[in-house]
C-alpha positions as CSV (number, residue, x, y, z in Angstrom):
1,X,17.8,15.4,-4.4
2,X,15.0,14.4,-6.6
3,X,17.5,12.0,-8.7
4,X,17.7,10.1,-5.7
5,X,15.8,6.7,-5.4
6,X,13.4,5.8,-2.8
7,X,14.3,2.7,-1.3
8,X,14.2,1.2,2.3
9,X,16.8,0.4,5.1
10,X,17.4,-3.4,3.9
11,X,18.1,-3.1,0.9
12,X,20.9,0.4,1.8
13,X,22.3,-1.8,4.3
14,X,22.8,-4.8,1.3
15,X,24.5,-1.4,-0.6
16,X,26.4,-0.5,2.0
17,X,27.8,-4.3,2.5
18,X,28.8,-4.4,-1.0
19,X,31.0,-1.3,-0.5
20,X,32.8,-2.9,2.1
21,X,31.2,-2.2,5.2
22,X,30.6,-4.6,7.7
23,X,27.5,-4.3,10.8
24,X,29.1,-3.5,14.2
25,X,25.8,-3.7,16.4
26,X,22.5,-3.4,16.4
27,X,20.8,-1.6,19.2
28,X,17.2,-1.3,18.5
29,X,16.1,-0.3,15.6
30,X,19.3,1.4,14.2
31,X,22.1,-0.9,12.5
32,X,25.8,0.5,13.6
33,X,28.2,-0.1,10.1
34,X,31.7,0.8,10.1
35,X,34.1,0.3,7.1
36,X,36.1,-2.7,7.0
37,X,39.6,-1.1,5.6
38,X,39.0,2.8,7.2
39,X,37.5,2.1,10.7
40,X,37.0,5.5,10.6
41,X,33.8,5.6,8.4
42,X,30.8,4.7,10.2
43,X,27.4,5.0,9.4
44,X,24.1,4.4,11.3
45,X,20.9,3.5,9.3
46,X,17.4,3.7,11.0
47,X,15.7,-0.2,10.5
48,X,12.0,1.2,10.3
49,X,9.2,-0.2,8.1
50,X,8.9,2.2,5.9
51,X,11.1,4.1,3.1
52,X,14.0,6.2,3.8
53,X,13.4,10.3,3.4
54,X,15.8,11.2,0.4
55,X,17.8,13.8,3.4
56,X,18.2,11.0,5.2
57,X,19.9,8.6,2.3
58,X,21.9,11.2,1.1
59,X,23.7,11.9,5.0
60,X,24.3,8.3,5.0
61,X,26.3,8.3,2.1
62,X,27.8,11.3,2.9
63,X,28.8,10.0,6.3
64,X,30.2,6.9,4.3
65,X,32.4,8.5,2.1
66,X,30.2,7.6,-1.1
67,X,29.5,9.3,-4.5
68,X,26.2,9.4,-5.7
69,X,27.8,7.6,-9.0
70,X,29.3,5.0,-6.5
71,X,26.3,4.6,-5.0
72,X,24.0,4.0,-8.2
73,X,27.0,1.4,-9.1
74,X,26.6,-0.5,-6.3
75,X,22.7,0.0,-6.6
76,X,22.9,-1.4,-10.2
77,X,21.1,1.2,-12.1
């Protein structure tokens, strides 16, 4: 998991939005997602103000159905 980058909430849920997600609800400090085309994908991500813990990145994609190549796409690296 080391290959993974550290970066915070915003800028996943900016990631996230480019891969066709959309934001459902917030309640709190956790943003709701869900996929625009397969309602079935949905994703929480934890708004805090402070870096996501690689495990935690890594679920979130899982849960959204995205590659690590997809995601470094979207990322633009």
């Amino acid at each position: 998991m080391s290959f993974l980058p550290v970066i915070r909430a915003a800028k996943l849920i900016h990631i996230l939005l480019r891969a066709g997600f959309r934001i459902v609800r917030q309640k709190g400090s956790h943003v709701s997602l869900q996929h625009m085309l397969d309602i079935t994908k949905k994703v929480t991500v934890p708004m805090h103000n402070k870096d996501l813990a690689k495990k935690t990145l890594l679920s979130i994609l899982k849960q959204a159905g995205l590659s690590i190549q997809e995601f470094f796409r979207l990322l633009g690296k």
